[in-house]
ROMAR-948591 format. One record per residue (C-alpha): z, y, x; residue in one letter; residue number from 1. Coordinates in steps of 0.1 Angstrom, whole numbers. Example, Ala and Ser with C-alpha at 12.3 -4.5 7.8 and 13.67 -1.06 7.14 Angstrom:
BEGIN
- z/y/x/residuo/num
- 78/-45/123/A/1 .
- 71/-11/137/S/2 .
//
This chain:
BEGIN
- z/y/x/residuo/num
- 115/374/-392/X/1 .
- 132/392/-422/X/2 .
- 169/396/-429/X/3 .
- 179/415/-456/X/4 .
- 216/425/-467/X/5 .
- 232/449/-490/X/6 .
- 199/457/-511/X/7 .
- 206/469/-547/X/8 .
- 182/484/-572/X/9 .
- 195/496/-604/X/10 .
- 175/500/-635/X/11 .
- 205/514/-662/X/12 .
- 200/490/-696/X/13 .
- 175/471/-679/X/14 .
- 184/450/-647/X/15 .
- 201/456/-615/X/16 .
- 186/440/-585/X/17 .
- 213/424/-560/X/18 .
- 208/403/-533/X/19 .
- 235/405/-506/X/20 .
- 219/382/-478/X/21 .
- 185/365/-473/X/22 .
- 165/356/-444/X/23 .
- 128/343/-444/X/24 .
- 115/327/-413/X/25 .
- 85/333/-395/X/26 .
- 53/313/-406/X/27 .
- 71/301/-439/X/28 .
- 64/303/-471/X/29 .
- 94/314/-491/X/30 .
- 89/318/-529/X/31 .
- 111/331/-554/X/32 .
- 108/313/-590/X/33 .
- 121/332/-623/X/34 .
- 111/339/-659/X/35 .
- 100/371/-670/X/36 .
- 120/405/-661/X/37 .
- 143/382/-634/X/38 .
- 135/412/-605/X/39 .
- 109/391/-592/X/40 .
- 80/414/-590/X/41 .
- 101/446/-583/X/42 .
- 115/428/-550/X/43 .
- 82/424/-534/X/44 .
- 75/461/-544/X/45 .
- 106/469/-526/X/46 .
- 92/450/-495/X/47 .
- 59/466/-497/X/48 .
- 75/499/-495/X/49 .
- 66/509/-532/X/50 .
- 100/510/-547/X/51 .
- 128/525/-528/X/52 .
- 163/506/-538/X/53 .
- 187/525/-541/X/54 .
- 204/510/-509/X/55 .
- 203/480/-484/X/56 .
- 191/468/-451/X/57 .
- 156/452/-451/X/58 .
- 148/440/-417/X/59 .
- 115/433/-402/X/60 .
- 101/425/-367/X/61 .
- 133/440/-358/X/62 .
- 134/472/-377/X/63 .
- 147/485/-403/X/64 .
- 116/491/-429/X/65 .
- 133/517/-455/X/66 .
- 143/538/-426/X/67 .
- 104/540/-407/X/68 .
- 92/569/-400/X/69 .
- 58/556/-399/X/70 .
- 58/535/-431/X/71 .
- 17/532/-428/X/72 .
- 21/516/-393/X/73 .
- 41/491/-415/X/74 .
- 18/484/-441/X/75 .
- -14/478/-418/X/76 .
- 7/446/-410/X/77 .
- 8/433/-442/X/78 .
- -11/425/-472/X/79 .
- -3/423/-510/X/80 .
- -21/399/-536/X/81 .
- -14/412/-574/X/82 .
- -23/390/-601/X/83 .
- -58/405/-612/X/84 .
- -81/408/-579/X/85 .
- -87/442/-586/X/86 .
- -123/442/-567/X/87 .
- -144/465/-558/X/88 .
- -182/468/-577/X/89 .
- -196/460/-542/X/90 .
- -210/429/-530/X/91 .
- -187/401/-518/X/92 .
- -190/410/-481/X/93 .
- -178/442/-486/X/94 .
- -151/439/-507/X/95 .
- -138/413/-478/X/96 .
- -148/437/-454/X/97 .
- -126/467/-472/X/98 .
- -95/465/-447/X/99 .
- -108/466/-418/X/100 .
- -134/500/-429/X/101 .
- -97/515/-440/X/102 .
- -83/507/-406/X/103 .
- -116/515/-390/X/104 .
- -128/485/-375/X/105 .
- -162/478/-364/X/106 .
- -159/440/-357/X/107 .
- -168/423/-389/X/108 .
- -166/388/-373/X/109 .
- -133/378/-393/X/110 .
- -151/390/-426/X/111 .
- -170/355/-421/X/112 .
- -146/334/-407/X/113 .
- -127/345/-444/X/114 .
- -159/334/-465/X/115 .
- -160/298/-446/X/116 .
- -121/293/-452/X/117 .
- -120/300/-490/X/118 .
- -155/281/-492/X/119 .
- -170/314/-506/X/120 .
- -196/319/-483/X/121 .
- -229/314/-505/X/122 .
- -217/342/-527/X/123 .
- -217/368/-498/X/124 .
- -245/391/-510/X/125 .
- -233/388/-546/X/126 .
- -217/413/-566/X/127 .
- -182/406/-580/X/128 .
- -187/416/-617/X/129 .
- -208/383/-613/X/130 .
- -183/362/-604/X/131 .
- -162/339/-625/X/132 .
- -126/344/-624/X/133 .
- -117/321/-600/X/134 .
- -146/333/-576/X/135 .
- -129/366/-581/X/136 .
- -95/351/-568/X/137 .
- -109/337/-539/X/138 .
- -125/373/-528/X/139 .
- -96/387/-535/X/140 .
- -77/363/-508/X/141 .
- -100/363/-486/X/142 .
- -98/403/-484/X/143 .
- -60/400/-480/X/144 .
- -64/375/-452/X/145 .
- -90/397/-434/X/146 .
- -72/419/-416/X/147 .
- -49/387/-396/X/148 .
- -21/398/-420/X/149 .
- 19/388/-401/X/150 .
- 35/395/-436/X/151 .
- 21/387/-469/X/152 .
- 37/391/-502/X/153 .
- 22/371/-536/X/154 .
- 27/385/-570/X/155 .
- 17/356/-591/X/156 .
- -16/355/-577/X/157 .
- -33/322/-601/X/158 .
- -17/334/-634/X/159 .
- -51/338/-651/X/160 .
- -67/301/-639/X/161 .
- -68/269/-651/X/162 .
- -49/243/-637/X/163 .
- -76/223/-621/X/164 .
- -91/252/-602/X/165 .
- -57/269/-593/X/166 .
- -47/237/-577/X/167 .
- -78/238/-553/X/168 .
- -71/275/-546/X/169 .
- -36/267/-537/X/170 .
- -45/241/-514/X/171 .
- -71/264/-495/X/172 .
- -41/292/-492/X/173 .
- -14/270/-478/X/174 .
- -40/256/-455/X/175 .
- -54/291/-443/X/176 .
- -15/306/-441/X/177 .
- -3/275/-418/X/178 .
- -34/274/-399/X/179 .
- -22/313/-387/X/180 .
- 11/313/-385/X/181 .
- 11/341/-415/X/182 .
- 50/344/-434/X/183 .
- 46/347/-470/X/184 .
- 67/355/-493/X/185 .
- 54/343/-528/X/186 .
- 64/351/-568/X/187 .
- 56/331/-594/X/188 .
- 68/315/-630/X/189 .
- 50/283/-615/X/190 .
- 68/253/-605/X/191 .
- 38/234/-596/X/192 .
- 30/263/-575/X/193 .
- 58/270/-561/X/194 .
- 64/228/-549/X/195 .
- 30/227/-534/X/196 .
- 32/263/-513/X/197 .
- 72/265/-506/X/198 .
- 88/259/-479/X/199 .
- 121/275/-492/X/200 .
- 126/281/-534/X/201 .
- 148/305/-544/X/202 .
- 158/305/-580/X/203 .
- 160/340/-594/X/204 .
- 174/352/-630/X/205 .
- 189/390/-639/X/206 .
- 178/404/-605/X/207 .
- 202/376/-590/X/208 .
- 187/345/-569/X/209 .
- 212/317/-579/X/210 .
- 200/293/-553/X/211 .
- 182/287/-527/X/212 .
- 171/258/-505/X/213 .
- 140/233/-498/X/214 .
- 118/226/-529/X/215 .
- 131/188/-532/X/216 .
- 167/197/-536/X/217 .
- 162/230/-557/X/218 .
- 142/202/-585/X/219 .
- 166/173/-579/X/220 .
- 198/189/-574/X/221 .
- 204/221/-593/X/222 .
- 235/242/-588/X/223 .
- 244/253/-620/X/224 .
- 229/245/-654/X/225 .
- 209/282/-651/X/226 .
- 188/265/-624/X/227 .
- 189/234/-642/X/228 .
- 173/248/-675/X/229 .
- 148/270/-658/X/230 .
- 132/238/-638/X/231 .
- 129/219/-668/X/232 .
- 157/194/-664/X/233 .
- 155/187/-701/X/234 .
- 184/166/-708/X/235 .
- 222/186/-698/X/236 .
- 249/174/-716/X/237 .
- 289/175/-707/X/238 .
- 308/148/-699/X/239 .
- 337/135/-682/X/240 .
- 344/110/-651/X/241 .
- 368/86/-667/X/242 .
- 366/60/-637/X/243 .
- 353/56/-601/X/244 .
- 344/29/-577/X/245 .
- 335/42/-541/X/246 .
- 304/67/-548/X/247 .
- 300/53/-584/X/248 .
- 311/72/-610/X/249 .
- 315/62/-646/X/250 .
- 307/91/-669/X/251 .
- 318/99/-704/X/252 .
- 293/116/-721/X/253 .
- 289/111/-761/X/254 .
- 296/80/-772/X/255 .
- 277/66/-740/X/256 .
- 294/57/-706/X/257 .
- 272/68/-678/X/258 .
- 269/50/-643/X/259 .
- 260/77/-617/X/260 .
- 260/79/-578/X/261 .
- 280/112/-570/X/262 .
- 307/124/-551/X/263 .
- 326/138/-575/X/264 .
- 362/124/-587/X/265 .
- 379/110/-619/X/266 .
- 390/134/-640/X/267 .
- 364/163/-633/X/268 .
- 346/178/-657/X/269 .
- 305/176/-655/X/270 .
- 273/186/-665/X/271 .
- 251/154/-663/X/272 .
- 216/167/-655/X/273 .
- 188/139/-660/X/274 .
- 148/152/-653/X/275 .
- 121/139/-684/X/276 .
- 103/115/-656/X/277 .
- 135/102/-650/X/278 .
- 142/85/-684/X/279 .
- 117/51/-690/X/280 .
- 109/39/-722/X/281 .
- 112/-1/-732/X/282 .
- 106/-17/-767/X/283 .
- 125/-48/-745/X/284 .
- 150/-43/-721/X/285 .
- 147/-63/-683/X/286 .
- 180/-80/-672/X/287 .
- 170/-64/-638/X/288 .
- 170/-32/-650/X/289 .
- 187/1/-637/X/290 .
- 221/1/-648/X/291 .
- 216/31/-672/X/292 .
- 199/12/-707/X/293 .
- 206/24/-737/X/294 .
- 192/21/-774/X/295 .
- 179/52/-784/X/296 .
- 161/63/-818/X/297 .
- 132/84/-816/X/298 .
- 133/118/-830/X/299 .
- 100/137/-823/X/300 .
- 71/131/-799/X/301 .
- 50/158/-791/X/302 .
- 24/171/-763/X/303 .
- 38/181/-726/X/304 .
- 12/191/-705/X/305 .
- -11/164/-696/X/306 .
- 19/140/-710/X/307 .
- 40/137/-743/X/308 .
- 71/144/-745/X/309 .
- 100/123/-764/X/310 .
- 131/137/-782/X/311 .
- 156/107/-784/X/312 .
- 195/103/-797/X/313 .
- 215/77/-780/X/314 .
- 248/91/-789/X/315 .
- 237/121/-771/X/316 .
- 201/140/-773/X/317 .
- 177/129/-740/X/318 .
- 145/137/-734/X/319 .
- 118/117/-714/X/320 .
- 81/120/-707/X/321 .
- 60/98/-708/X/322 .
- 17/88/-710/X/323 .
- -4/90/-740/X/324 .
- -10/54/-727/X/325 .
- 24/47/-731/X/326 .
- 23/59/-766/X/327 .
- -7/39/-776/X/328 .
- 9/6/-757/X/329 .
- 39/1/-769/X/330 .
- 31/19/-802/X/331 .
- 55/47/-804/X/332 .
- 64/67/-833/X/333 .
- 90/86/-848/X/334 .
- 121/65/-858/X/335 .
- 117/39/-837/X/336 .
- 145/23/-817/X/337 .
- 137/24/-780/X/338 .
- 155/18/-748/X/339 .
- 162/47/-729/X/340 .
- 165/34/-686/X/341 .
- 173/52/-656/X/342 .
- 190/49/-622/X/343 .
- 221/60/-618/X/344 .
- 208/78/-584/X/345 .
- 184/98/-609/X/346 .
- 215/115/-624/X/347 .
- 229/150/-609/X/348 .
- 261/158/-619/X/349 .
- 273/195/-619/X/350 .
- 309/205/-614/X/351 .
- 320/222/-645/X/352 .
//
């Protein structure tokens, strides 16, 4: 569906876009997931024909789309979603309806079929400076999706909503972009986001995307500690494999040795990469537990989203989350000696 090769954009003192071969398959969702100023943004502007780069190959339906003569032909096809719905004072209807009057269509039928999908159809006849924000998001998707989009490109689309309705929104989208076959290619900061809507992550920093692959091995099995740091495996600390048994390893790391499933050989340098949700906290330790159990000393506990999250020191610094229940059961506070479990399949080791 798109293959792209050879693309550069250079931004002097700022950031040079380079991605030297990608491919997006139709009816997919692929989305690219950064921090601020990664090239995230101007890469989709590049698609959308908005930025020319200064050169590449992008490829789409078979042509090359920097060299159309016909660039509006091009971006009929496709629609963009920015992160503010930019809507129209009109009523809902017509601000769905907008498209197709720009591509002169009469037949309004899919201008209803979009208010039953996003579950916006009671607010038809109202006007959008009465909407809340999230009704505004909806409109705003619903006009995107109007028009039977084959191509359409996100720029962080739920940045400004709170997590409870932004996960119903998503929810709707993925349903509405599967149910017609649309490819999407979706920007965000998000990683909740980007696990419930991907199909394919790719990891982007410096106008650079340092991996790429299903969402599962992109969060479980970083390739570097870049990716590791940006999707919040909290715990990376070096170490050494100073013994192995078939796929069991036996890593050095502190004053702690690590058991860890890996394929890796004595002698090689690591990164040991272990997630927050990974690490369980005990006041007792079970003689059936996971072969990682260590005593750890608590150093800070402090609010992570809907959970806490726990600084520890076991002869080297680990994090793990865990529930405010959790906290109030076994009657955590700072300074207390813990044990620190986890599975030695729930450690990734990355070459060094």
């Amino acid at each position: 569906m798109i293959k792209i090769s050879n693309l550069k954009l250079d931004f002097p003192g700022r950031l040079t876009l380079v991605i030297d071969k990608l491919e997006i398959e139709r009816g997919k969702v692929f989305t690219i997931i950064g921090p601020n100023g990664a090239g995230k943004s101007t890469f989709l502007n590049i698609i959308a024909l908005f930025q020319k780069p200064d050169k590449g190959v992008i490829e789409i339906w078979g042509e090359d789309i920097l060299n159309l003569k016909d660039k509006l032909v091009f971006r009929r096809k496709i629609s963009f979603l920015f992160s503010r719905p930019y809507l129209l004072d009109e009523t809902v209807y017509n601000n769905i309806a907008l498209p197709l009057r720009l591509r002169g269509m009469r037949d309004y039928k899919a201008v209803d079929e979009m208010l039953d999908l996003f579950r916006i159809g009671h607010l038809k006849v109202n006007k959008a400076r009465t909407l809340s924000q999230g009704e505004m998001h909806r409109v705003a998707l619903a006009r995107a999706f109007v028009i039977k989009p084959k191509l359409i490109l996100l720029d962080e689309p739920f940045l400004s909503l709170d997590q409870t309705y932004k996960e119903s929104l998503i929810d709707d989208l993925r349903g509405v972009i599967k149910l017609n076959e649309i490819t999407a290619l979706f920007v965000t900061q998000g990683q909740a986001e980007a696990l419930t809507l991907a199909d394919t992550i790719a990891v982007m920093k410096d106008g650079r995307i340092l991996q790429q692959g299903n969402p599962q091995d992109i969060f479980t099995i970083p390739d570097s500690k870049e990716v590791a740091d940006f999707i919040g495996v909290e715990t990376v600390v070096e170490g050494l494999i100073v013994k192995k048994e078939d796929n069991l390893c036996f890593v050095k790391a502190g004053d702690k040795l690590l058991e860890v499933v890996s394929a890796y050989n004595e002698g090689d340098s690591v990164l040991v990469c272990i997630r927050p949700e990974d690490v369980i906290i005990a006041k007792h330790i079970d003689p059936s537990s996971a072969r990682n159990h260590f005593k750890a000393k608590i150093i800070e506990i402090k609010p992570w989203g809907l959970e806490y999250k726990l600084n520890l020191y076991s002869g080297f610094n680990l994090v793990a989350s865990v529930t405010k229940q959790s906290i109030r059961n076994l009657d955590l506070k700072i300074e207390d000696e813990v044990f620190a479990i986890f599975k030695a399949t729930a450690i990734h080791l990355i070459k060094r």
